[in-house]
Each structure stands twice: as C-alpha cells, then as structure tokens.
N, C-alpha and C positions, 0 to 999 in steps of 0.2 A: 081796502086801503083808502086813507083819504085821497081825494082828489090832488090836492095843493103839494101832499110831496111827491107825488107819483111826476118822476123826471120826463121832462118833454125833449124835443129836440133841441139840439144842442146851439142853438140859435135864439129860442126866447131867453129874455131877461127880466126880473122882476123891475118894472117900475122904479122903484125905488132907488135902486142902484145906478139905472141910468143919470137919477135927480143928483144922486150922489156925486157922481164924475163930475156932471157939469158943474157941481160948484168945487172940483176940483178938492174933496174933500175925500179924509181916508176912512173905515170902518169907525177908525178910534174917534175922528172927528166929530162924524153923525152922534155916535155916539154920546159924546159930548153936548152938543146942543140937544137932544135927545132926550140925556139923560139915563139912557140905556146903556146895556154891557155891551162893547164892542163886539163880545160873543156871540152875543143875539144875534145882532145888527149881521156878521156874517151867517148865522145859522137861515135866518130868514130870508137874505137876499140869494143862498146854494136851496132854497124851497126846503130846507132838514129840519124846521118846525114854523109855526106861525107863530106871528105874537101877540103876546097877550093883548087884553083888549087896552088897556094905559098904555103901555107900548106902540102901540098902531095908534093912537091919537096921536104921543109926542113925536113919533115918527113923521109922520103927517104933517106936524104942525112945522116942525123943523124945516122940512121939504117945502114947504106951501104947495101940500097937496092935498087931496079927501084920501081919505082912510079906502075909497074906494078903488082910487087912482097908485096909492100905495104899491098894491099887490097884480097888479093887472102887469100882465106879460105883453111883451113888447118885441117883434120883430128886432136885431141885430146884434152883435160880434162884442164880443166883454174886450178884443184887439182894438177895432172901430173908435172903440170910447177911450182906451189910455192912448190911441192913435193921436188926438187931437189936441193933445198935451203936451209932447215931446216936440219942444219949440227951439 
C-alpha cells in the first residue's frame, strides 16, 4: 500500500491544510485560487489520493509553499485550527 494514504495518527495534518486555515479559506476557496476541484483539494488533505503533478504545483503556488512543504505532515488538532477563528 502506498505510504501517503496509509492513515497515521489522528493528530497529523497535511501541510496544506493548516496553510489553508490560516488564510481562513474553505476547500472551495483553495480551490479557486488553485484552480483545482474542491474535491481533490479535500481528497488530498484526508491523505485518500495525491495530486497530480499540476495540482501540487498550483496548490503550492496558491499557498506560497514548495510542492515539498505541501504534503509534509505536521503535528496538531483539525479543533486547534477552526479554534482560532471563532472570534
């Protein structure tokens, strides 16, 4: 099985999705700047496919991240991040 969808503990996060939050942006939004299906954009950041290699650039690029920084798992709570919102 590949590596990337094999689920981890329920504590990392993809990369990406933390970048997501912080701009206070929803699937559809990334999406948007993107360019991508918002369906991706969720399939990739619950690890249930990767994306394609155009995808992971404009992902990336939308983010202002590397394509490397994209997918790198990260310590903390999917709670933590809509935590810091609800103002």
């Amino acid at each position: 099985m590949d590596m990337y969808l094999q689920r981890k503990g329920g504590r990392l996060m993809v990369r990406m999705k933390v970048e997501r939050l912080k701009l206070r942006w929803t699937q559809q939004d990334l999406g948007y700047h993107a360019r991508v299906p918002a369906s991706d954009v969720s399939r990739i950041e619950s690890r249930r496919m990767r994306p394609y290699p155009r995808h992971a650039a404009r992902l990336a690029q939308a983010l202002k991240l590397t394509q490397e920084e994209l997918l790198e798992e990260i310590e903390g709570e999917e709670h933590a991040c809509h935590a810091e919102y609800t103002v």
